[in-house]
N, C-alpha and C positions, 0 to 999 in steps of 0.2 A: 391192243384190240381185244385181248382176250378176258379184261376188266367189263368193255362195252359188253362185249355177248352174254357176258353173266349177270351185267343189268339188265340187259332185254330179256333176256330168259325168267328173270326171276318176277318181272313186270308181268310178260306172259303169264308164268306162271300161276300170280295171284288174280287174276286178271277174271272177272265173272262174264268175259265178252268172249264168244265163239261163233265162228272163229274169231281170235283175236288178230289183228291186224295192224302191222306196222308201217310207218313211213319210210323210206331213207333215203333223203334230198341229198344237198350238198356240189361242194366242188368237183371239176371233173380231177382227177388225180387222188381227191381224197381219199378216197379206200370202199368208197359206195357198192363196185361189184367184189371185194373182195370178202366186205361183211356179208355181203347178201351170200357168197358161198360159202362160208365158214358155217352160216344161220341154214341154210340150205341141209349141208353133212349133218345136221344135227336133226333132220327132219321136219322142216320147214319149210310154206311151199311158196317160192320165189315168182313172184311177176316181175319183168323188166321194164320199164317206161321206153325205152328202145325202140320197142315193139311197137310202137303207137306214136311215130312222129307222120308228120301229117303226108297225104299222099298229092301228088303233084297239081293236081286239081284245089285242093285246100290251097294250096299256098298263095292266098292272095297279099298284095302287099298290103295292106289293111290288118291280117290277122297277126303276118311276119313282123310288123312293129308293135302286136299288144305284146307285153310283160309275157314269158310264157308260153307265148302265140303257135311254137311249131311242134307242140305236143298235140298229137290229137285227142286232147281228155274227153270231149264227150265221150267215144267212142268208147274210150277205156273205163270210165263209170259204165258206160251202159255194158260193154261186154263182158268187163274182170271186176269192179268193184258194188254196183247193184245187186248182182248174181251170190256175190260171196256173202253180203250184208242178208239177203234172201238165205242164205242156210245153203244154198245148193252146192250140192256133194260135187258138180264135174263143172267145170268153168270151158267154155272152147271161144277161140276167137284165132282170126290171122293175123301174123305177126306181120310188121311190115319190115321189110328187107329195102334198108341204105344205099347198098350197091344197085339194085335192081331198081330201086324207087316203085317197088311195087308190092303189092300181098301177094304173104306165100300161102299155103296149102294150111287150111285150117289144124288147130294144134288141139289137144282135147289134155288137161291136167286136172287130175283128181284133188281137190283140196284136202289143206290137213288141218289137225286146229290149229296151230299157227301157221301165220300168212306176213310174207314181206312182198312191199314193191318198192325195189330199186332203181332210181334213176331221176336225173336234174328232172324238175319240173312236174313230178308229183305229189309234192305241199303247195299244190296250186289254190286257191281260195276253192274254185267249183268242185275240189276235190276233199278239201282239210278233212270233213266231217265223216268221211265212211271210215278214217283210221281213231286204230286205239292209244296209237302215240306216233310221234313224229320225231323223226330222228336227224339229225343234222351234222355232216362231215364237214370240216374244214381242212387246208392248208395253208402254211405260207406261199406266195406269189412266185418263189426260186424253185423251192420243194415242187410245186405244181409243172413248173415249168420240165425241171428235170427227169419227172416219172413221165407224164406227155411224152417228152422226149423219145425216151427210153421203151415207151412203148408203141409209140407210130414213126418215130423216124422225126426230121427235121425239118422235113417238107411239111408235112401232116401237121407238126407241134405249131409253126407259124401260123397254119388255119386256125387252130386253136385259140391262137392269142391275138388274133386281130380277128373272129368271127364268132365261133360259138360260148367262148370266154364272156366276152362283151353282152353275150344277149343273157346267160346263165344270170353276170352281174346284175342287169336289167330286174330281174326277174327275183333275182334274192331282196332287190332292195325297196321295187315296188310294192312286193308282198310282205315284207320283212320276216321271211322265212327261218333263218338263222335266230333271231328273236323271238319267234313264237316258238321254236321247238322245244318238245321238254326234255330231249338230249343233247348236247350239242358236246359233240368229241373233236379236237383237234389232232390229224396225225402227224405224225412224226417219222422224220426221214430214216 
């Protein structure tokens, strides 16, 4: 991993875009929040796609079957990635909390010049265009399985692989997001 960060760093680096901004889609398991904190320690300002899945009201079954569909991107262009393409120094928006199925209490983060958003379903097409590169996590199907595992328990990991797995797939393949990215890292167990 520590090969990737010194590609994206050095991308940044030469990079005449400011802020410069990155993608970082991918598998769940694949290393998505691990790069974005590793990118973070280094002084970079991390958005999570987490933060913007849709609120219970969105969830029509019409949106829940597009490719995609339980990200709330508008929102996330209009409140984190417009604002940043705009110059502006302070980004604030609610983050939307899973457990509660509801917004929490507005977050105010100061942008830096570089900029990561981490999380499935931000190389979404309505979004491709406000980043500077696009980054792309994979794993094997076992490896995926076992970190899952490992980090929600066994209960949790079955959700995964007969619910949100399946629609991530959805969404890599309709958009072919692993194909258009101009990084694509595979990790390793």
């Amino acid at each position: 991993m520590q090969e990737l960060i010194q590609k994206i760093s050095s991308l940044a680096e030469k990079s005449a875009s400011y802020p410069f901004i990155a993608a970082i889609d991918g598998r769940c398991g694949a290393g998505k929040s691990t790069l974005a904190d590793m990118l973070e320690q280094k002084g970079w300002t991390v958005f999570q796609m987490d933060d913007f899945f849709l609120q219970a009201h969105q969830r029509t079954p019409e949106r829940l079957n597009t490719p995609g569909g339980n990200a709330d991107r508008e929102r996330f262009a209009r409140e984190v990635l417009i604002p940043l393409r705009l110059g502006e120094d302070v980004i604030t928006y609610r983050p939307f909390n899973c457990k509660t199925m509801s917004l929490l209490d507005t977050v105010t983060v100061k942008r830096g010049k570089f900029c990561a958003v981490e999380g499935s379903y931000c190389c979404h097409p309505e979004l491709w265009e406000y980043y500077d590169t696009h980054i792309f996590l994979t794993i094997d199907s076992d490896e995926q399985m076992k970190r899952i595992t490992a980090r929600c328990g066994s209960g949790r990991a079955e959700a995964f692989k007969n619910r949100w797995i399946p629609l991530e797939e959805k969404y890599f393949s309709a958009f072919r997001v692993e194909d258009r990215a101009e990084i694509v890292f595979k990790s390793q167990n």
